[in-house]
N, C-alpha and C positions, 0 to 999 in steps of 0.2 A: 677521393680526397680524404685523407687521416682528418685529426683532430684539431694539429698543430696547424694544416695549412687552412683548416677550415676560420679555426679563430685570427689565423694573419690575414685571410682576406674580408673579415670583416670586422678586422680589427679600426678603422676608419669609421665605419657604419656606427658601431657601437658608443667607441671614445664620441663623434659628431652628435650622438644623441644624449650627452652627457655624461654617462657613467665615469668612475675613475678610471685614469689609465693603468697607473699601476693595481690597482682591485681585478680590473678585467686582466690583467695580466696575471695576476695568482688564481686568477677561477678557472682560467682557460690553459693555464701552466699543468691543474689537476686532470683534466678530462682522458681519460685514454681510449674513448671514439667518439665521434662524432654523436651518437646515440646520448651521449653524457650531459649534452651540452644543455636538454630543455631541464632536467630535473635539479644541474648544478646550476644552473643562474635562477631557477623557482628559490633552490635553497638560499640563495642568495640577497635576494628579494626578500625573504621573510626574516631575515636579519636585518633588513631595515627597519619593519615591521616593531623586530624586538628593540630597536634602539629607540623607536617612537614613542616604547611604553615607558622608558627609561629617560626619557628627555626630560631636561630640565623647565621647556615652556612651550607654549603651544605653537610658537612659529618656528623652533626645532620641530617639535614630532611631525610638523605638518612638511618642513624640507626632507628629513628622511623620511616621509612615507611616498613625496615624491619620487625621491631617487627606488624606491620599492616599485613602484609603476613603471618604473622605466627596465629595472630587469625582470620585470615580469613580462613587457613586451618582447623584450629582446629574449627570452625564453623560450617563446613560438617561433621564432625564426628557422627552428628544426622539427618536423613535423614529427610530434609523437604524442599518446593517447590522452594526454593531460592536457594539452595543447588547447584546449576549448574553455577550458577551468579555468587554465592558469589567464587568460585573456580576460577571463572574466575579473579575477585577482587583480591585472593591471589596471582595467577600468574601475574597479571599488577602489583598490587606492588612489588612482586620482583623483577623483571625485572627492575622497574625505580628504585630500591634502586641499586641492582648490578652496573646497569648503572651509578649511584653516585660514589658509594663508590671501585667499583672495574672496569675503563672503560676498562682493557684490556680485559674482559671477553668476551664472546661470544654464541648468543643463535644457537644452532644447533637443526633443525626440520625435521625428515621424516615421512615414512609411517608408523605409532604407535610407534610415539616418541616425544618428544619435551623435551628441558632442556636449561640450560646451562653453559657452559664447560670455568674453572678457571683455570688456571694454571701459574705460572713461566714459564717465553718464554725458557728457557732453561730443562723443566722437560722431563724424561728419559722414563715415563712409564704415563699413565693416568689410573685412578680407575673409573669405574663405577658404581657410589649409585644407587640398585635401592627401587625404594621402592614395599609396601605391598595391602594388601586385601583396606586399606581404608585411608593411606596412601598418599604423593605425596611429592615433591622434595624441598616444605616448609618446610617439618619437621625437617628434619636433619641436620641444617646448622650447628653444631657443629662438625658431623663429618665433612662434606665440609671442615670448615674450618682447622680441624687437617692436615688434607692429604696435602695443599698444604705448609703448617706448615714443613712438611718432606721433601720439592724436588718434589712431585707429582702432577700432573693434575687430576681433578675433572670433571665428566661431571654427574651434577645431574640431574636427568627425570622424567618426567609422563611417563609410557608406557599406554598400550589401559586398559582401566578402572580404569586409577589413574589420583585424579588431574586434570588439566584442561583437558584429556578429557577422564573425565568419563563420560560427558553430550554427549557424541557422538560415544563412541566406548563401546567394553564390555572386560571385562579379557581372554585371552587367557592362554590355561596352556602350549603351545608352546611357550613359549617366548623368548627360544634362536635363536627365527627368529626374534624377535627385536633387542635382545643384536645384534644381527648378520651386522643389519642393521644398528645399531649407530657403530659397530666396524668400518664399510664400512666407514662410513657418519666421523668418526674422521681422518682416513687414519694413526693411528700411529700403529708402530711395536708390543710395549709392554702394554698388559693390564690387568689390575685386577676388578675384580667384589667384591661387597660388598651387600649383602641382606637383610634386614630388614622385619621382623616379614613373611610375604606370599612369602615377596621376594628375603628372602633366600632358599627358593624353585627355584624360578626361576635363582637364580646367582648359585648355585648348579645345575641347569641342563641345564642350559648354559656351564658352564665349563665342565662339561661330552659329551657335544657333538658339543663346538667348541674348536679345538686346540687352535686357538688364544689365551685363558684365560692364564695369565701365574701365578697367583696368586687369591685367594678366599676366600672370610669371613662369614659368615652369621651370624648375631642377631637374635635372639630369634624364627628363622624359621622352620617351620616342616618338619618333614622329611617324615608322612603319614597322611592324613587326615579320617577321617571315618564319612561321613555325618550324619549316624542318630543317633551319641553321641556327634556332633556339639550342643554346646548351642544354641536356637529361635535367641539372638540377630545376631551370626553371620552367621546363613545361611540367616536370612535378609539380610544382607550385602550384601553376598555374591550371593541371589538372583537380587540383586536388580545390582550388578556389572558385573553379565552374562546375566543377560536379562532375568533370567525369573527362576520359579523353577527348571523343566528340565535342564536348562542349568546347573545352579548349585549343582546339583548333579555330574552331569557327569563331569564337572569339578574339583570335590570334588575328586570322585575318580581316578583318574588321579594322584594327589599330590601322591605320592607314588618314595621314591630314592632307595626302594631297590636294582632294578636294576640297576639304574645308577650311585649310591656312589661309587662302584669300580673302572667306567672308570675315574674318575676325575684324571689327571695327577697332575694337578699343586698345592702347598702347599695350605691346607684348614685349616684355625681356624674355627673353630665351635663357636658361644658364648650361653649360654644357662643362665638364671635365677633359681633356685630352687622352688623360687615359681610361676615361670609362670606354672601354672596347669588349662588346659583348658579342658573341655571333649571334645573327638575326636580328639587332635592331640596329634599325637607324637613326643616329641621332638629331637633334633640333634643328642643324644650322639648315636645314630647309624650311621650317619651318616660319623661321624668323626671314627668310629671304622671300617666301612667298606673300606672308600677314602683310595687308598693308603697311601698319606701324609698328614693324616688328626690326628688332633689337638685340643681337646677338651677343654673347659675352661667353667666351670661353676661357677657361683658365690652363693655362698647358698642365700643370702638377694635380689637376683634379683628377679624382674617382667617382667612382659613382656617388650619386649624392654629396659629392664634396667634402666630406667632413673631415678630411685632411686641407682645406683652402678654405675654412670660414671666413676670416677677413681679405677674403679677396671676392667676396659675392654677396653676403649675407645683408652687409651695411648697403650695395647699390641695390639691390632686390626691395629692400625697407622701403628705401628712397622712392625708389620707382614706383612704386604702389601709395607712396605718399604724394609722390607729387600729383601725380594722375588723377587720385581718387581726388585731394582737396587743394591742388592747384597751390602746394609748398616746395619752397625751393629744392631741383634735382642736387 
């Protein structure tokens, strides 16, 4: 895949996580291979940086320092030697923009965890984002910010092989021993999970095997993986996020809800794209046919992650996890 086709296929991914459309159109107009793409969106990112310095008030430099975290995640999305730095770059700038622009926030950190957790001092339930395969807790500030938009608490994360620290840890397919462990680390009664692209895998098998979950959503995540009809680019990833080839097979196979779609108790939206069509996974609509209370929504004009069909899922996803968690109108 050149450069050109790299940046149209995830040109969707991108614009969805905020960035300009026309900016990401002049950065990726530059690149002439793919190799181009982690150092010109880093330079990129530090031009936010410089307009932070130059802002006229501190809820400017704290917005452009945000949009600065967010092309610093999207930076890693091609794996190259700086790629652990720049991760790091994305999470210092959100940190000091939150700290701007939202100071009641709060970063909470354990053992294969780090985020941090937004809320209304008076909210009833908290939702936890998590994210995916290559993924981290920059991406998604738009949900972040719908949920507390409802009454809810937000605690957004890396877990182990996302984000700031995939330079240190690898992916586990246990990961409702993390959810477990930010449940602990939050100390509140009502929560909901939300999983994005790998990590509605994980927010799905989280909720099937801890009570706690009282509400659950997943984007565009799989419900079975089958390694050797995975496309090259993403068992790269996915090699490169376990530690090694072995590892990511055996983690591959693993992804699998059949048996566990049925014990999910608590209300499940599924959200699914029509045209997310990847080789080797399978998408949700079994998932949500198996869950007891499970809820299917697919949008024909979606991709992966949707970010070309925001308002055709974004606002019932909110909903859904509002209504569930505090019993407000769907």
């Amino acid at each position: 895949m050149n450069a050109t086709e790299f940046a149209a296929a995830l040109w969707t991914r991108a614009t969805g996580a905020g960035v300009d459309p026309h900016e990401y159109q002049r950065v990726t107009d530059g690149l002439t291979s793919v190799a181009d793409w982690g150092p010109s969106f880093r330079r990129t990112g530090h031009s936010y940086l410089q307009r932070a310095d130059n802002a006229g008030s501190p809820v400017s430099a704290g917005e452009q320092i945000l949009m600065a975290a967010r092309w610093f995640h999207l930076a890693t999305l091609v794996p190259y030697s700086e790629a652990g730095r720049v991760a790091g770059e994305a999470d210092h700038a959100l940190s000091k923009a939150i700290t701007v622009l939202e100071p009641g926030a709060r970063r909470g950190s354990g053992e294969g965890f780090t985020g941090w957790l937004r809320d209304p001092s008076d909210a009833p339930a908290t939702v936890v984002v998590v994210p995916g395969l290559d993924s981290a807790k920059e991406e998604f500030l738009d949900l972040v910010s719908a949920l507390p938009a409802r009454g809810l608490a937000v605690f957004a994360m890396d877990g182990p092989g996302q984000g700031v620290l995939a330079a240190t840890t690898t992916l586990r397919a246990d990961y409702e021993q993390v959810v477990g462990r930010v449940i602990d680390a939050l100390g509140v009664a009502r929560i909901g999970l939300v999983g994005l692209s790998l990590g509605g895998y994980f927010a799905a098998r989280a909720a099937a095997l801890d009570t706690r979950v009282a509400a659950v959503a997943t984007v565009s995540g799989p419900f079975r993986l089958d390694w050797d009809e995975l496309p090259p680019p993403v068992r790269d990833i996915m090699t490169q996020r376990t530690g090694g080839a072995d590892a990511a097979r055996v983690f591959a196979d693993q992804v699998d809800l059949a048996s566990l779609a049925p014990r999910i108790p608590a209300p499940l939206l599924v959200v699914d794209g029509d045209q997310d069509v990847i080789p080797g996974v399978t998408n949700g609509e079994a998932l949500a046919r198996l869950a007891p209370h499970g809820t299917y929504l697919s949008v024909p004009h979606g991709d992966h992650l949707l970010g070309n069909a925001r308002p055709d899922w974004l606002p019932r996803l909110s909903d859904h996890l509002s209504h569930a968690l505090t019993g407000a109108p769907a």
